[in-house]
C-alpha positions as CSV (number, residue, x, y, z in Angstrom):
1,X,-62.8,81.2,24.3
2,X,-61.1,82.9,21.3
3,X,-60.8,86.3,23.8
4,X,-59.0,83.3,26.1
5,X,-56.9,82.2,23.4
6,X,-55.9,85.5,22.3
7,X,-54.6,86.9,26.0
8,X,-53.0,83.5,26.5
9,X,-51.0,84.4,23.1
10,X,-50.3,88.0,24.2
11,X,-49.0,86.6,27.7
12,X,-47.0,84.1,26.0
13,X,-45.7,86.4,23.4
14,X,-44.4,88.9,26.3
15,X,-43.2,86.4,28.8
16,X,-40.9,85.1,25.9
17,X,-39.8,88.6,24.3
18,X,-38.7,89.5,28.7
19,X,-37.0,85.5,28.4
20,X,-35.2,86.8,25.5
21,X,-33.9,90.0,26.5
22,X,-32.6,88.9,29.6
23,X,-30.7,86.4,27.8
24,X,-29.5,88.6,25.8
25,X,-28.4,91.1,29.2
26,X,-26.7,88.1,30.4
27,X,-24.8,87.7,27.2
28,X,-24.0,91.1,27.1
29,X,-22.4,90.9,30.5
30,X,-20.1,87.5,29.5
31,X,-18.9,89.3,26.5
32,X,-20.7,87.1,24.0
33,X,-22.2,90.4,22.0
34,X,-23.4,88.8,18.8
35,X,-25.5,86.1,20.8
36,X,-26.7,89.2,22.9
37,X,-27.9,90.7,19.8
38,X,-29.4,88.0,18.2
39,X,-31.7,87.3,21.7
40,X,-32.1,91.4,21.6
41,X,-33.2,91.5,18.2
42,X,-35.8,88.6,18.3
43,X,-37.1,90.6,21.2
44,X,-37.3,93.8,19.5
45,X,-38.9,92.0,16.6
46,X,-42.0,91.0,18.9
47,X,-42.3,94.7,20.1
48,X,-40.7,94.7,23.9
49,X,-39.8,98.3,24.1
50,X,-36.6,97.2,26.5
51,X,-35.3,94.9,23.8
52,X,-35.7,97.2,20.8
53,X,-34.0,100.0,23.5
54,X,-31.1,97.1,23.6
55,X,-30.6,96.9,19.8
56,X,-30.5,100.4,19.0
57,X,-27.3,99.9,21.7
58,X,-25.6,97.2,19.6
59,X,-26.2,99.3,16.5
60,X,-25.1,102.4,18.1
61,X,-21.8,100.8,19.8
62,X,-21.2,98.4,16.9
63,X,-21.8,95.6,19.8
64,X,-22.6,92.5,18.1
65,X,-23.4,93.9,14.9
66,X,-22.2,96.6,12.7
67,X,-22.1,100.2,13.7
68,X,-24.7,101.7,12.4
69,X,-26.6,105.0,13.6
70,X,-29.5,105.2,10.9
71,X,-30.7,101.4,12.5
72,X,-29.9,102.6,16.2
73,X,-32.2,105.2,15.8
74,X,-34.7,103.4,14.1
75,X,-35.0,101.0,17.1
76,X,-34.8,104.2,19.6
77,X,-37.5,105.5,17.9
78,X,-39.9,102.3,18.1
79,X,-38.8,102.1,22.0
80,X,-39.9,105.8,22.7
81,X,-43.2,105.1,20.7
82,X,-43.9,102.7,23.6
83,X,-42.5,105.5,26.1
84,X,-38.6,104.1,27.1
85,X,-37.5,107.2,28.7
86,X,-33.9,106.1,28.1
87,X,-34.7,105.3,24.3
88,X,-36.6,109.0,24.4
89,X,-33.6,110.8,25.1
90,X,-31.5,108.8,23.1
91,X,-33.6,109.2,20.0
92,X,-34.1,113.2,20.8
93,X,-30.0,113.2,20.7
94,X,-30.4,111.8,17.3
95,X,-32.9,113.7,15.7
96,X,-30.8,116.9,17.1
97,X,-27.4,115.6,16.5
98,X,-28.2,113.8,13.0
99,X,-30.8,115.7,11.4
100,X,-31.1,119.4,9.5
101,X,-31.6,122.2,11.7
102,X,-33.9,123.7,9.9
103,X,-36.3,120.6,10.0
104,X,-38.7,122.5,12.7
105,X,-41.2,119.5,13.2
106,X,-38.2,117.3,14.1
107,X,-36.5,119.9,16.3
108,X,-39.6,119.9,18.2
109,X,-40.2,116.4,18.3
110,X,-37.1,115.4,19.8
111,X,-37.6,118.7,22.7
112,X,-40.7,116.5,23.2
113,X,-38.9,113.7,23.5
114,X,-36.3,115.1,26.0
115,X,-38.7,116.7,28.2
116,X,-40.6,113.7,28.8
117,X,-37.1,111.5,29.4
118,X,-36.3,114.3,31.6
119,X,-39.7,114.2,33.6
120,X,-39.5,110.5,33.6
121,X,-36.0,111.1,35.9
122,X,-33.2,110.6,33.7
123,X,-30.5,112.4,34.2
124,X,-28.8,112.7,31.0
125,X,-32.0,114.0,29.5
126,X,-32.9,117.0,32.0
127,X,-28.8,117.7,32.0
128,X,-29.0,117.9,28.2
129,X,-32.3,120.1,28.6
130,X,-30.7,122.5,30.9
131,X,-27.6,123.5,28.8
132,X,-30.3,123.3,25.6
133,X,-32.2,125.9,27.0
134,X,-29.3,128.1,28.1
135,X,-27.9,127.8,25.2
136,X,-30.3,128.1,22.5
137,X,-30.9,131.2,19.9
138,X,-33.7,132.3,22.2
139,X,-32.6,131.6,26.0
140,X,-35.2,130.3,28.2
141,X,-33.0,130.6,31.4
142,X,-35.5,129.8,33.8
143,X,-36.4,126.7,32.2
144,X,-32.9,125.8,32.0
145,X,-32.0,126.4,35.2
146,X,-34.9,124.1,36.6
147,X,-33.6,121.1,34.3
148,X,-29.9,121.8,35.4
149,X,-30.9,121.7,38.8
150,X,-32.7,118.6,38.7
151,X,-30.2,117.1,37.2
152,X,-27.6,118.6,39.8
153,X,-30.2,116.7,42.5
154,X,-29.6,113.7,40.6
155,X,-25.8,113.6,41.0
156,X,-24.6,115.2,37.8
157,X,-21.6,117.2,38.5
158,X,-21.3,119.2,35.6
159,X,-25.0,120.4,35.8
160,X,-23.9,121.5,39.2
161,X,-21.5,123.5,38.0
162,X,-23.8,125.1,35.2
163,X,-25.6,126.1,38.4
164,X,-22.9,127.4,40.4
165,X,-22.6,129.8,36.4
166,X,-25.7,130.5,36.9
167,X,-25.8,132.0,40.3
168,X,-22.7,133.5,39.6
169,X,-23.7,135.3,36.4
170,X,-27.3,136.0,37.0
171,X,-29.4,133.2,34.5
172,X,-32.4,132.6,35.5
173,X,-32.0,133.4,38.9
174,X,-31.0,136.4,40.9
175,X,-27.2,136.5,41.0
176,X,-26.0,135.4,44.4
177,X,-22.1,134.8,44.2
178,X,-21.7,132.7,48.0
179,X,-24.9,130.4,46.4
180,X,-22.0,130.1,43.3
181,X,-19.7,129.2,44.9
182,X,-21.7,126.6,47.1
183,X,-22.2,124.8,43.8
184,X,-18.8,125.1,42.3
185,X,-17.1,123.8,45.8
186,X,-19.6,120.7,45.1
187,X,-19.1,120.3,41.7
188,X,-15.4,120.3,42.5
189,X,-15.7,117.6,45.2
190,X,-17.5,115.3,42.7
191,X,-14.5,115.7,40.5
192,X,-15.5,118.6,37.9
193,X,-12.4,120.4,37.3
194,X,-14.1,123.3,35.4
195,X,-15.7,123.8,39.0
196,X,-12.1,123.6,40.7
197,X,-10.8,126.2,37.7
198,X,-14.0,128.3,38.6
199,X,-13.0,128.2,42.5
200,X,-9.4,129.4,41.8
201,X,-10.8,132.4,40.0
């Protein structure tokens, strides 16, 4: 009976915290942001990942609340723990963005963080990987090609264009300057002007 009791509370406990954040969605969406907060929070408070996501939002956007980064991240960070993809790459973004470089254990964490976001199919994060691994003091151009082209697959046009750089330049890849071109010309048709500038050249 008290095992009973106990899942009845857990079901209760979730059905509620989902009640809540929807609510809090829906307030969102009328432009009421500090009753959207308010639901959000008391969501976030009973541990649903998607609510605590939603707060670090407000916090981050100053929606509802007072802008404030430190408490945005500190609610991305409790949604990743429960495996948000959208809160992982969001708190990766902060512990790159926000914290000292030199910090390794945190430079790691939040590479962790992005490859998993990235894996889980968000965009931003495997775009964000692609141009980190080009980029970085020690290139890994193969790895960043494969997260720029996933994220080129997934409708980012500026990842298509870092393609169409790497085929033109050689990253990566062998260089191949009509496979260049075919992602510059589709960059360009979803509106990238770096891609048009490229084309012209």
């Amino acid at each position: 009976l008290e095992e009973a009791a106990f899942q009845l509370q857990q079901i209760f406990r979730i059905d509620i915290s989902i009640a809540l954040n929807i609510l809090g969605i829906e307030s969102m969406r009328a432009g009421h942001y500090r009753v959207a907060y308010t639901c959000f929070k008391l969501a976030a408070d009973r541990g649903y990942s998607k609510a605590q996501f939603n707060v670090g939002l407000c916090y981050e956007h100053g929606r509802g609340t007072e802008k404030d980064l430190e408490k945005a991240a500190f609610y991305y960070y409790h949604a990743a723990s429960s495996r948000h993809p959208m809160a992982q790459y969001r708190y990766a973004r902060y512990l790159l963005c926000h914290r000292p470089e030199n910090e390794w254990d945190r430079h790691q964490k939040a590479v962790t963080l992005l490859e998993q976001a990235a894996t889980a199919g968000i965009t931003e994060a495997q775009a964000y990987l692609g141009v980190f691994y080009m980029r970085g003091l020690q290139p890994k151009e193969k790895r960043g090609l494969k997260y720029l082209l996933l994220a080129a697959k997934n409708g980012d046009a500026q990842s298509r264009y870092h393609v169409g750089v790497c085929y033109e330049k050689g990253l990566g890849v062998q260089q191949n300057l009509a496979e260049a071109m075919k992602h510059y010309r589709q960059s360009a048709a979803a509106g990238n002007g770096n891609a048009r500038e490229r084309l012209r050249v």
